[in-house]
N, C-alpha and C positions, 0 to 999 in steps of 0.2 A: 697913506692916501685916506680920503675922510673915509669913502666906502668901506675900508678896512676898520677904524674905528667907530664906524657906527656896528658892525658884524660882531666887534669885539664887544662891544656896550648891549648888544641881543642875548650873544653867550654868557654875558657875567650877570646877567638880569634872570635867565633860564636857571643857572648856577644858583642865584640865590633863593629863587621860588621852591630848587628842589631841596636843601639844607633848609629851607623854613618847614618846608613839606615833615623832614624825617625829623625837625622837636616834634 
């Protein structure tokens, strides 16, 4: 469903802010 991959595109964007966070 798009709803499911827009949720999924929110988590992998939050995911990446926080591995940017911990360099």
């Amino acid at each position: 469903t798009t709803q499911a991959a827009v949720e999924l595109k929110v988590l992998i964007e939050q995911m990446r802010e926080q591995v940017q966070n911990i360099e």
